[in-house]
C-alpha positions in Angstrom: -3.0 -1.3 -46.3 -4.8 -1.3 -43.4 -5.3 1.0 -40.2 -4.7 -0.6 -36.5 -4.4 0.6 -33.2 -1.8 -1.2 -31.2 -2.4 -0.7 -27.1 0.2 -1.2 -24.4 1.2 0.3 -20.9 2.0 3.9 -20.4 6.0 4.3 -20.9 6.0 1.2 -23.2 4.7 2.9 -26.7 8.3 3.9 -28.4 9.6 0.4 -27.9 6.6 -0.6 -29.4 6.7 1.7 -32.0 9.9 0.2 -32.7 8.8 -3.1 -32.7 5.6 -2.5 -35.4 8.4 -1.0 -37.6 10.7 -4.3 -37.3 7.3 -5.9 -38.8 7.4 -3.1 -41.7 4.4 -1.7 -40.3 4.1 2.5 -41.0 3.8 3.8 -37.6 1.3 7.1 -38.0 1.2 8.7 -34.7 1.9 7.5 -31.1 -0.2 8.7 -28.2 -0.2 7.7 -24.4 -0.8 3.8 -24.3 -1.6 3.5 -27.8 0.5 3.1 -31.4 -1.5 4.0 -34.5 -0.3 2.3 -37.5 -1.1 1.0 -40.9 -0.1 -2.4 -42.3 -0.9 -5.0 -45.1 -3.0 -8.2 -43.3 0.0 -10.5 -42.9 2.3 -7.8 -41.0 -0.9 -7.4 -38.7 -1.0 -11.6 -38.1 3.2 -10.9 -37.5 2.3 -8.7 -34.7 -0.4 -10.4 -33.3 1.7 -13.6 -33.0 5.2 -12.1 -32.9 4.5 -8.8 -30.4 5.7 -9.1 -26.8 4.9 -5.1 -26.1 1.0 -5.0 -27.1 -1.4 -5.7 -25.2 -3.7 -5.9 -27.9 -4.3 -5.0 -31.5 -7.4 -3.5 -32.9 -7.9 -2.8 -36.4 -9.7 0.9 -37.5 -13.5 0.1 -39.3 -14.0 3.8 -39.3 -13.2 7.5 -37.6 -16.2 9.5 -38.1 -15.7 13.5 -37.5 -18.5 14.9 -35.4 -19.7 17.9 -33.1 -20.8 18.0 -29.6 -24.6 17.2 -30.6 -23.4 14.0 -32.4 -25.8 11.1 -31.4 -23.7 7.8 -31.4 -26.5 5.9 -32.4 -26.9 7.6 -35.8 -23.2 7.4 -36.9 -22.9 3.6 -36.0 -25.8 3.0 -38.1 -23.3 4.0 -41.0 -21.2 1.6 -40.9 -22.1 -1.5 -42.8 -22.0 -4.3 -39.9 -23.0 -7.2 -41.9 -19.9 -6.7 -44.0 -18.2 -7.3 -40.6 -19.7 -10.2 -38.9 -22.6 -12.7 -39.7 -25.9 -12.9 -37.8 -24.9 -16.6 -36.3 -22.0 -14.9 -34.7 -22.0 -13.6 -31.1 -20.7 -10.1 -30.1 -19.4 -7.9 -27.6 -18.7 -3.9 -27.3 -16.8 -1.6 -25.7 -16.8 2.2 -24.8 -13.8 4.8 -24.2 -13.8 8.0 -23.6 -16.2 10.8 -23.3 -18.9 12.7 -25.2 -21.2 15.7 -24.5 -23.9 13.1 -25.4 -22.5 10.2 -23.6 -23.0 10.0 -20.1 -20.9 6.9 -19.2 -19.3 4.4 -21.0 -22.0 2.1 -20.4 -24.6 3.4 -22.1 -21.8 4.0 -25.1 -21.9 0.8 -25.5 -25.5 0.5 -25.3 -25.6 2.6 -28.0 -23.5 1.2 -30.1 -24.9 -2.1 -29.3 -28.5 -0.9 -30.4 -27.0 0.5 -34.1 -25.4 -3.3 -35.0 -28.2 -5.5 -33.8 -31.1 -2.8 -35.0 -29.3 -3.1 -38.8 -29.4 -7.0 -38.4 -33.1 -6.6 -37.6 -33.8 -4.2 -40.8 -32.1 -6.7 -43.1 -32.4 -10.2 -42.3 -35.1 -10.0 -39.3 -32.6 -11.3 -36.9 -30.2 -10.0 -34.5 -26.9 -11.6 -33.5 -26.7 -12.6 -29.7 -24.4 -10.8 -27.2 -21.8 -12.7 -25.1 -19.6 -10.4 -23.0 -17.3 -13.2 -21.8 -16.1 -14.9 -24.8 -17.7 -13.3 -28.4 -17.1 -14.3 -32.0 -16.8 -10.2 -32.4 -15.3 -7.6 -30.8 -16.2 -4.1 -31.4 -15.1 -0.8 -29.9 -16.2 3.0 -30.4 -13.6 5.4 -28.9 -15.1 8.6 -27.8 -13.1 12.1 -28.7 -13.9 15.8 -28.6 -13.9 16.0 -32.6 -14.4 12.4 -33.8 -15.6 9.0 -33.2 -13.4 6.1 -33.8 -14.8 2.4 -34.9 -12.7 -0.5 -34.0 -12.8 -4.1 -34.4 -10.7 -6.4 -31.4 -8.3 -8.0 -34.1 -6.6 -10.0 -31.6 -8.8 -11.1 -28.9 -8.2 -10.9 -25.2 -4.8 -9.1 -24.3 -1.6 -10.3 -25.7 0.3 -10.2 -22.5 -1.0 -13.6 -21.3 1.5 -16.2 -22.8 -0.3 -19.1 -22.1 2.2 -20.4 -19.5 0.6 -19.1 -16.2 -0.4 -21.6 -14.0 0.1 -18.9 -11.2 1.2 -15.6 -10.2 2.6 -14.0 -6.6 1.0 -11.3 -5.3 2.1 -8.4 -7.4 3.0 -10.0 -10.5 4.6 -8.2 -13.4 2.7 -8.6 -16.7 4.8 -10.2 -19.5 4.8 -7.3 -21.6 6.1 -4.9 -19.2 8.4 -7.6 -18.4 9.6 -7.8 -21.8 9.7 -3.9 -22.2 11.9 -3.7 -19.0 14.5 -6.0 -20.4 14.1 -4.0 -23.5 15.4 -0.8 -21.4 17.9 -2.9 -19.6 20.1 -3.7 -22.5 20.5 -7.1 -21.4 20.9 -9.3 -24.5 20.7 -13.7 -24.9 24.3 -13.5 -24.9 24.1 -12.4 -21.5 23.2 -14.2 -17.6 20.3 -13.0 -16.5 19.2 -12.3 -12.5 16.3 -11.5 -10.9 16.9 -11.6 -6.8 13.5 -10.6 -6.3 11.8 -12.9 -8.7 8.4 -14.2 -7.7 6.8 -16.0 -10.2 9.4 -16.5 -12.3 7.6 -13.6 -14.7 11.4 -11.2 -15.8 13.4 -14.7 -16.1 10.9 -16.4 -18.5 10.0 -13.3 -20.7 14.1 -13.3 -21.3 14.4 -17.8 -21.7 11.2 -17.4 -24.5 13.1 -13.8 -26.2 16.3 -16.3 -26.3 14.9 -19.1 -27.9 13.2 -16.8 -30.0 9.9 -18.6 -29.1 7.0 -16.1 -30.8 4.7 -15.3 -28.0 1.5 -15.8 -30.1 2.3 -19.3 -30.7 0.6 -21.1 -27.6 -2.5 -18.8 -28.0 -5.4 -21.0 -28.9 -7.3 -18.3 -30.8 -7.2 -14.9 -32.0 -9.9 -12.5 -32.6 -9.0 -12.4 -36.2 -10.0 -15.9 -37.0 -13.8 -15.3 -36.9 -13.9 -12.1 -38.8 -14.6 -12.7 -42.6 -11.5 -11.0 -44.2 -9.5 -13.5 -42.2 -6.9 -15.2 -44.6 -6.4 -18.5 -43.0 -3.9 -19.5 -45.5 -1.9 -16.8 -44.7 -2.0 -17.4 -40.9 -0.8 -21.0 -41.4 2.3 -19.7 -43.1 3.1 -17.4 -41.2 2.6 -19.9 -37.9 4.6 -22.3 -39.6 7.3 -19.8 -40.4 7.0 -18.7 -36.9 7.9 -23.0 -35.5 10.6 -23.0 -37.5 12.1 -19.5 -36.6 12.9 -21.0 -33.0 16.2 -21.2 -31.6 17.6 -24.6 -30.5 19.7 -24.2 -27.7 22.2 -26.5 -25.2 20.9 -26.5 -21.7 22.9 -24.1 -20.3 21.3 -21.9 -17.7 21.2 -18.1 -18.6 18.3 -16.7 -16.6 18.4 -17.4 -12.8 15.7 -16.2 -10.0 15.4 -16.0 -6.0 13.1 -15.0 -3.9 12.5 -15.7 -0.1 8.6 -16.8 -0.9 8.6 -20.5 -1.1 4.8 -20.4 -2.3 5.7 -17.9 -5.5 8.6 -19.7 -5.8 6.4 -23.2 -6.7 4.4 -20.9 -9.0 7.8 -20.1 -11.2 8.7 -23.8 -11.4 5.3 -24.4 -12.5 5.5 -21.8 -15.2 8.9 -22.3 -16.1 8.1 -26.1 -16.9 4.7 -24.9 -18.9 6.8 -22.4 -20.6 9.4 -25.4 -22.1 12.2 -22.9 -20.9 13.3 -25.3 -17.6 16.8 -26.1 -19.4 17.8 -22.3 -19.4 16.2 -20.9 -16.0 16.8 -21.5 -12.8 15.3 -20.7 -9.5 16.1 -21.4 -6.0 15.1 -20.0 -2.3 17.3 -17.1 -1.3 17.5 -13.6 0.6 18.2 -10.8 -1.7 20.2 -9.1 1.1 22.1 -11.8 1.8 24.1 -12.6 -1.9 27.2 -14.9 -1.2 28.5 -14.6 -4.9 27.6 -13.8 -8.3 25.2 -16.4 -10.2 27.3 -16.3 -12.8 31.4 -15.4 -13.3 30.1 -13.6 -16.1 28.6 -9.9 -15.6 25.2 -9.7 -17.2 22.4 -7.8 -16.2 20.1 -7.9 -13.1 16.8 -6.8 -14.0 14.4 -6.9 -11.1 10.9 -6.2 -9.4 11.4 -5.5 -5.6 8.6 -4.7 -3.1 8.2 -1.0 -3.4 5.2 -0.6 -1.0 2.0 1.6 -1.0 1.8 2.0 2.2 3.7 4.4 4.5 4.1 2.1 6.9 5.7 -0.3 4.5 9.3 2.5 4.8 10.2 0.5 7.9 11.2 -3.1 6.5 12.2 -1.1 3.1 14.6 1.2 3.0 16.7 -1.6 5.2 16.3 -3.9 2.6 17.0 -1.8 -0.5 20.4 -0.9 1.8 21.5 -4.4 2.7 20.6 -5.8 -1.3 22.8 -2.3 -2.6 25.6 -4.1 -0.1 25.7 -7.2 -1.1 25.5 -6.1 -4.8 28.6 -3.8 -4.2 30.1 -7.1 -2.3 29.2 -9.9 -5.5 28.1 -8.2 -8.3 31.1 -5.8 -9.6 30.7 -5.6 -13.5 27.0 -6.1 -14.0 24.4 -4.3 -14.7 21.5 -3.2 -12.1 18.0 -2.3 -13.3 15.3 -1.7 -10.9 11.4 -0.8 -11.1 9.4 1.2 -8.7 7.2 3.3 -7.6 8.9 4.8 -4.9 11.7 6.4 -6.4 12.9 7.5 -3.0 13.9 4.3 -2.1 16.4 4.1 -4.3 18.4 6.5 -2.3 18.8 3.6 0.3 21.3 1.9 -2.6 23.9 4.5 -2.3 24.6 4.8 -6.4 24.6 6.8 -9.3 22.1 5.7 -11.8 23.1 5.9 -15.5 19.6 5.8 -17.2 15.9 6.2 -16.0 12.9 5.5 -17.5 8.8 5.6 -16.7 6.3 3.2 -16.9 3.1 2.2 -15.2 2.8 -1.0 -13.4 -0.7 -1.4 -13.1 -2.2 1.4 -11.5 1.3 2.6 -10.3 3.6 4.9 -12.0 6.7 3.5 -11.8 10.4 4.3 -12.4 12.8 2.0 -14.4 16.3 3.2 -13.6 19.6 1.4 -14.4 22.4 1.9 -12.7 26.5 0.4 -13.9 28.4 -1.4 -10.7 31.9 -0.2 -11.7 34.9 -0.9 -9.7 34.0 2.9 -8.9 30.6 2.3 -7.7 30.7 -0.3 -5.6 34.0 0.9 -3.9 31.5 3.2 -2.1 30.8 3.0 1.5 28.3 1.9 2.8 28.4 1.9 6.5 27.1 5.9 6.7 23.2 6.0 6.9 21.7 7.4 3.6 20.1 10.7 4.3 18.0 13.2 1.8 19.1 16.1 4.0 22.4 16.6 5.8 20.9 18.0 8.9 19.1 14.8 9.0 21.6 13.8 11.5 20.5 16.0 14.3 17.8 14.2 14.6 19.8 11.1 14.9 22.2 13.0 17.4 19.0 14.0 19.3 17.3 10.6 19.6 20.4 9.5 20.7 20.9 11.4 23.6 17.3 11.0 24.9 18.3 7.4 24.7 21.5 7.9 26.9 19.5 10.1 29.8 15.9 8.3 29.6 17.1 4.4 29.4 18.7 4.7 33.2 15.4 6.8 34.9 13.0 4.2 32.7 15.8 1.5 34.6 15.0 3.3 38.0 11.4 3.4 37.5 10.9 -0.1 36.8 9.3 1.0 33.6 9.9 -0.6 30.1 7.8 1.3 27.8 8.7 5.4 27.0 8.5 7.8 24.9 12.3 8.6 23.4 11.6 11.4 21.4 8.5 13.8 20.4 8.7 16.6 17.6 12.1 18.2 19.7 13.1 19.0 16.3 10.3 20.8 14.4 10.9 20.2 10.9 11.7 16.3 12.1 8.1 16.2 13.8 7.4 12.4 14.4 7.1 10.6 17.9 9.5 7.9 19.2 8.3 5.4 21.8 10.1 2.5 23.4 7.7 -0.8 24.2 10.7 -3.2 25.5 12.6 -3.9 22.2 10.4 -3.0 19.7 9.6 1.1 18.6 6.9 2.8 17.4 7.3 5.6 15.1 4.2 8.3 15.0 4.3 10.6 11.8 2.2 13.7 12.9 0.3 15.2 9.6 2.9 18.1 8.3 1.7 21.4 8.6 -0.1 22.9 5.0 3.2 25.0 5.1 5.5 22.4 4.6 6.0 20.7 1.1 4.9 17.1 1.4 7.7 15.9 -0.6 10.4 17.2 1.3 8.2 15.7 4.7 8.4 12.5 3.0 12.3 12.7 2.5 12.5 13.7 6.1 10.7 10.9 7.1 12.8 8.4 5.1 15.8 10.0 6.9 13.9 9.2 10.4 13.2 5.7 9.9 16.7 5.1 8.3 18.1 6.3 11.5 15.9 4.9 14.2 17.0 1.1 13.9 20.7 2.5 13.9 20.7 4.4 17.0 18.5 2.2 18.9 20.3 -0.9 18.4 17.5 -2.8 16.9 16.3 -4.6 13.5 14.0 -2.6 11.2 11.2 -5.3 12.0 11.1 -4.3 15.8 10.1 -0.6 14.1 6.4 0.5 13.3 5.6 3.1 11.4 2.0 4.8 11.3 1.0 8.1 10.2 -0.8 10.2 13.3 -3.5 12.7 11.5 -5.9 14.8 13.2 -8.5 11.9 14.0 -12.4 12.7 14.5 -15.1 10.8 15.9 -15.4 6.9 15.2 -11.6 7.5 13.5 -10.4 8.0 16.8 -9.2 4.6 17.5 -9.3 3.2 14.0 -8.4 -0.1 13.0 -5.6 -0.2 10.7 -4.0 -3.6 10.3 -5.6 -7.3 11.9 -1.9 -8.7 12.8 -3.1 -9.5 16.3 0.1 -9.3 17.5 -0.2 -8.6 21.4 3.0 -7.6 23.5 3.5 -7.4 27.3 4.7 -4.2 28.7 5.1 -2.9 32.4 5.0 0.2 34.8 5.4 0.2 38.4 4.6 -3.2 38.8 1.4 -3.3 36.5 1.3 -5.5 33.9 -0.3 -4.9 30.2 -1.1 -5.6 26.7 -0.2 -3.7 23.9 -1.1 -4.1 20.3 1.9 -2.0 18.3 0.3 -2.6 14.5 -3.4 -2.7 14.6 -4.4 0.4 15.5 -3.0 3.9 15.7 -3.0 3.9 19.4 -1.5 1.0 21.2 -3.6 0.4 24.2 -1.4 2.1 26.4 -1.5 6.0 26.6 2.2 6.6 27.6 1.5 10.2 29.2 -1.2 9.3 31.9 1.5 6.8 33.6 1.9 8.8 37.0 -2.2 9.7 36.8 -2.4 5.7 36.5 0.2 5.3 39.9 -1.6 8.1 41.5 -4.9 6.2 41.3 -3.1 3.2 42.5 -2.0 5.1 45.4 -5.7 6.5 46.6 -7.6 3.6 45.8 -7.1 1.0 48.7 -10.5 0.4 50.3 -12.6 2.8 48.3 -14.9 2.1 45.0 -13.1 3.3 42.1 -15.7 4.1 38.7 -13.1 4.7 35.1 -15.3 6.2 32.6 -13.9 6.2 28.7 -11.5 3.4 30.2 -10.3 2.0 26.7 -8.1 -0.8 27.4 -8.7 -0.5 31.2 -5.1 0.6 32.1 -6.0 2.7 34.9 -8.8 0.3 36.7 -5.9 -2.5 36.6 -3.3 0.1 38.5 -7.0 0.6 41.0 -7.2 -3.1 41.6 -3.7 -3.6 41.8 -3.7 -0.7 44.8 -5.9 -2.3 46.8 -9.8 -0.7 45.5 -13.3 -2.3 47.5 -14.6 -2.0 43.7 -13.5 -1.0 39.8 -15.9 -0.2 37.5 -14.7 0.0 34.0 -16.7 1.4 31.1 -16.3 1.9 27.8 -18.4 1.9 24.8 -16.7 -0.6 22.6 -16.4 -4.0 23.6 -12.8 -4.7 21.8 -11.5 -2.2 24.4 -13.3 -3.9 26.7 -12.6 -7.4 26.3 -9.0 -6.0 26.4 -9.5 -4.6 29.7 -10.4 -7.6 30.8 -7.6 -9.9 29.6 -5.4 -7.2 31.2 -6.9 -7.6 34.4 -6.3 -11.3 34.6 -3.0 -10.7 33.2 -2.3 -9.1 36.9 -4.3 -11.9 38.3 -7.4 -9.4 39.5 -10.0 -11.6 39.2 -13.9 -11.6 41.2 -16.9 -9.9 41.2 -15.8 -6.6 42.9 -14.3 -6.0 39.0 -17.3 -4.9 36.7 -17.1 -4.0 33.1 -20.1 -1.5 31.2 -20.7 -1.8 27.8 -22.2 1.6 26.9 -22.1 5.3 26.6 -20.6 6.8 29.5 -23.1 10.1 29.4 -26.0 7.3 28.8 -25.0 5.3 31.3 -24.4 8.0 34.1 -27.8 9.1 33.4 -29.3 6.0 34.6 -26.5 4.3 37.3 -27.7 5.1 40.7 -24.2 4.0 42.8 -22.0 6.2 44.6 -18.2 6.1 44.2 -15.4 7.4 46.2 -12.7 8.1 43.6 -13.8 8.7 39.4 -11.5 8.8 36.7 -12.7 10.7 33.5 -9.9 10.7 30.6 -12.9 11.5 27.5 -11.9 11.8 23.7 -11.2 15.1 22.2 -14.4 15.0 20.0 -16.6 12.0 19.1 -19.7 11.4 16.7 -19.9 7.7 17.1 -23.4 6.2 15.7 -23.8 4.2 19.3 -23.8 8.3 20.8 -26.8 10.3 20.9 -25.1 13.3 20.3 -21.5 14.2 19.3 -19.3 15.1 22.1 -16.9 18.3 22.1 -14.6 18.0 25.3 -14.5 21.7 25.7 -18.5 22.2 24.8 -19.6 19.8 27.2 -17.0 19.0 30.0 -19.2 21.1 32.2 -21.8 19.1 31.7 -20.4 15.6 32.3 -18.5 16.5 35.2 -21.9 18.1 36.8 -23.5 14.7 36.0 -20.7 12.9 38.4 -22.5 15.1 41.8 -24.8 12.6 42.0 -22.3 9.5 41.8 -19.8 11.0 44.0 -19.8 9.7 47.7 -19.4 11.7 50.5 -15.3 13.3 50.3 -14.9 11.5 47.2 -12.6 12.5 44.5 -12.7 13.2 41.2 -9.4 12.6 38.3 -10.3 14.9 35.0 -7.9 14.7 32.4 -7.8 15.1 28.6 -5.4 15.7 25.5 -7.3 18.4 24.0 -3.8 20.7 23.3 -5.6 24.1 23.6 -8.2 22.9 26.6 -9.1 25.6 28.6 -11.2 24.3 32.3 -14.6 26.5 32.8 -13.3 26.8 36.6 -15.9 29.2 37.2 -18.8 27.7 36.1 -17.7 24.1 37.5 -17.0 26.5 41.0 -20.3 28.0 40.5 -21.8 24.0 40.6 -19.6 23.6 44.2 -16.7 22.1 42.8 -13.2 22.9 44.4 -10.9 22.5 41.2 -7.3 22.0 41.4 -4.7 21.3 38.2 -2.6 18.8 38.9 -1.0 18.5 35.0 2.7 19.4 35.9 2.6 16.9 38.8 1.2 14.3 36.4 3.7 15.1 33.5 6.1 12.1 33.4 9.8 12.6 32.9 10.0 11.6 29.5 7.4 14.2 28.3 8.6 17.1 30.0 9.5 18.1 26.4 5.8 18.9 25.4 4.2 20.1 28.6 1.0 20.6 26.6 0.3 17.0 25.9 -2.3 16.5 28.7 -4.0 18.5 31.1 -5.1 17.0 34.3 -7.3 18.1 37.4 -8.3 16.8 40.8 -12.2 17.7 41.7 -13.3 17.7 45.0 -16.7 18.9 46.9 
């Protein structure tokens, strides 16, 4: 008998096991991704035709014991290689693991490379050619603490590819974890099949080719085996032919059927279903998982399914709505069957409301996933549904909070002529997010937990946030953003985080602006600074107004519309400033008495010459930008940038300082010792609907 090593996806390893035993192979030990096991040749062939949990078989030349001073080089060189190739052959080789004498797998294989083609040399003064992408041979050397393991690729590249794939969506399942998945499931041929969330057809074919009994080897043009010379060709024909006649026969009856709201993946399953020869027993058709009229079939069977998990926090929003609804319309259609769901957010699954039976892990991919079944009884789906699913139970304060915010602050936003607001900021610590209102649509804000607080149990409070937030505010879960809020620094400040381009229209006492709710972690509208933004408005008629840091230009737009000689708007990024400008002509301020600066505000105050009657300076917390010549600290060097505003001041002009620095702390006496007359204006800037967090700004008027 031989030795082989049988490789698959983590979680996947005792079905295989299983499945080497069905081919009376002796399994020897199973490790993580990998069965060892010894088998005479034509069990090996069975496996490599018949398998549909490897993902690749390789057969054991040698396992050499060794030390940490083993050289690689010197072991190889015992093996006989001729024995296992021929010098008209091409090869490949591969490295895994580590070794005190290895420094990356890379120059393993270099080494091992060197041994084989150096013994060629020594013997027939020749060397066999190398050919990464498609070799006649295969060879591995796995790297452990206490031995070196030899292997030749018996069956060539991985087993999970069918040969029916003329496409995939964009997180396709691969057929072996497909195949391990209905495995789990318990769902048998006997029994209708339903994937609501199918893609590419992937879950739905594996099950059509396991029910004809079609072996999965059999479209596979080659195998690794075939150019190794102890290949038994006569064997393999038999055992192909035994494999063709093995094959089920059966009426067209549909068993397996698919949806998916993706026309495009959708065209990809027909494509593979009809490559597959498995079109008489699948069937697919455009439809919205949450939105199941009836069962697919009168008979219960099993639904084994892929939904979008996410790997983004800001995914949650769209979510845990849809994993609700689809638990709904399951409970609705679907009493009877079977429900079997992977992900990697097991959290979600909370959002279906039912008791699982059975769960199981595997990785997808890179993602470690959960498999978890769960049995719609008459019990089960009896439950209600029309409570919000929460982790915690005090949950609903929140809920009861953001409610009553939304009671008192939708009449004085009504009053004000104002349809953006902020509905709710941290009033509950351990619930410590950020509400905000932009005229139907809501962005959430996450602040970064405190190192106190378990991140797991943040998360789950999260979840309980954005399951509420649609509820109480009367809107769809895609009107709701999410975005995590960390402590930014420097260029992070106003980060990019999505390219949407999705601009909204928002107002405030008249004025008129863009927002951009997914792109970035700011909007383009500082909520807090909306009665600094009408006091400018209300000082600015006739008199030359300069806006340094002016991001998206909100407050030059309330100068303009309050009647300014001039506005000068600068800002060192020219996305903030092209915003600026479209906001302006959004208000229909248009002419040359409106300037816009490119630059560094500190560079360009050190060369500007005009005077100005009325300043605003709202500067970033901190900022070590490559376009600055020096980082900025607001609290270092406030001193210093509003003592370079003396000489740009005009006679009884004014100057509006204001930052979000939560701790900041004004050097009044050394700005008084310069002949400023300082006065804080922050509580009389403080709108209504951030009275709650009095700290979020400070604010000051400067005179001379």
């Amino acid at each position: 008998m031989l030795e082989f090593w049988a490789l698959t996806s983590k979680g996947v390893e005792e079905l295989l096991a299983d499945e080497i035993r069905s081919h009376q192979g002796e399994v020897l030990k199973v490790s993580m991704g990998v069965v060892r096991f010894k088998a005479e040749l034509s069990s090996a062939y069975q496996l490599c035709l018949w398998s549909r949990l490897a993902t690749r078989i390789m057969r054991l030349i040698q396992s050499e014991p060794v030390t940490a001073e083993t050289d690689l080089y010197q072991v190889a060189r015992k093996i006989d290689w001729p024995q296992l190739m021929t010098i008209r052959q091409t090869l490949a080789v591969d490295c895994v693991g580590k070794h005190a004498t290895i420094d990356n797998s890379q120059f393993g294989g270099m080494r091992l490379k060197d041994a084989i083609v150096d013994q060629f040399r020594e013997e027939t003064g020749q060397r066999p050619d190398v050919d990464r992408l498609n070799p006649d041979m295969r060879f591995q050397v796995r790297l452990e603490k206490n031995f070196f393991h030899f292997l030749q690729d018996f069956s060539g590249p991985s087993l999970h590819q069918r040969g029916y794939r003329a496409g995939q969506g964009e997180a396709p399942l691969k057929e072996h974890l497909a195949a391990a998945l209905l495995k789990r499931s318990g769902w048998t041929p006997e029994q209708p099949l339903f994937d609501p969330f199918c893609g590419s057809g992937t879950i739905i074919i594996e099950a059509a080719l396991i029910a004809l009994n079609k072996a999965p080897g059999l479209q596979r043009e080659r195998f690794a085996f075939e150019g190794w010379p102890g290949h038994r060709a006569a064997i393999w024909q038999q055992l192909k032919a035994a494999a063709k006649a093995q094959e089920r026969s059966l009426p067209d009856q549909i068993l397996c059927y698919g949806r998916d709201t993706d026309e495009r993946a959708l065209g990809k399953a027909r494509q593979n279903i009809a490559r597959a020869g498995v079109a008489h027993l699948v069937s697919v058709d455009y439809g919205d998982a949450t939105a199941l009229q009836k069962a697919v079939s009168e008979q219960p069977g099993v639904i084994v399914t892929n939904p979008p998990y996410g790997e983004r926090l800001g995914d949650l929003p769209s979510l845990i709505p849809l994993y609700s609804k689809f638990a709904l319309a399951l409970k609705q259609h679907y009493q009877g069957w079977r429900l079997a769901i992977i992900t990697s957010n097991a959290d979600l699954l909370r959002s279906l409301r039912l008791s699982k039976s059975k769960t199981y892990k595997f990785t997808n991919g890179p993602l470690d996933c959960e498999f978890t079944l769960f049995e719609l009884t008459e019990k089960q789906v009896a439950v209600s549904s029309s409570a919000p699913s929460l982790f915690y139970s005090e949950s609903s304060s929140f809920g009861n909070r953001l409610a009553k915010n939304l009671k008192q602050l939708q009449k004085w936003a009504k009053r004000e002529n104002l349809n953006c607001y902020r509905l709710y900021d941290a009033d509950i610590p351990e619930y410590n997010v950020a509400v905000d209102w932009y005229d139907g649509e809501v962005v959430v804000h996450e602040y970064a937990a405190p190192a106190t607080v378990d991140e797991g149990i943040a998360q789950k409070r999260l979840f309980d946030v954005v399951n509420q937030v649609p509820t109480v505010l009367g809107i769809t879960s895609d009107k709701m953003i999410l975005k995590v809020r960390e402590k930014q620094k420097g260029s992070n400040q106003y980060q990019a985080m999505a390219k949407a381009g999705q601009y909204k229209e928002v107002s405030e006492y008249g004025a008129r602006f863009l927002v951009n709710l997914r792109d970035y972690l700011d909007t383009g509208l500082f909520l807090d600074h909306r009665l600094t933004r009408r006091l400018i408005q209300q000082q600015a008629k006739g008199k030359t107004v300069l806006n340094l840091f002016a991001y998206t230009g909100t407050a030059s737009v309330h100068a303009g519309m309050g009647g300014a000689a001039s506005v000068t708007t600068v800002d060192m990024s020219n996305t903030y400033l092209d915003w600026a400008k479209r906001n302006f002509m959004l208000n229909g301020l248009q002419g040359n008495q409106y300037q816009f600066e490119q630059a560094d505000c500190l560079q360009w105050l050190s060369r500007n010459r005009s005077l100005y009657d009325l300043i605003f300076v709202d500067p970033p917390t901190f900022s070590n930008s490559k376009r600055m010549e020096d980082n900025w600290d607001v609290q270092r060097d406030h001193v210093k940038l509003i003592n370079m505003l003396i000489g740009r001041l005009a006679p009884g002009g004014k100057v509006i300082f204001s930052n979000n620095k939560r701790r900041f702390k004004i050097d009044q006496a050394a700005l008084v010792e310069s002949g400023w007359q300082v006065k804080d204006i922050s509580a009389a800037t403080l709108p209504e609907d951030f009275k709650r967090n009095p700290h979020i700004h400070v604010c000051f008027e400067l005179t001379r």
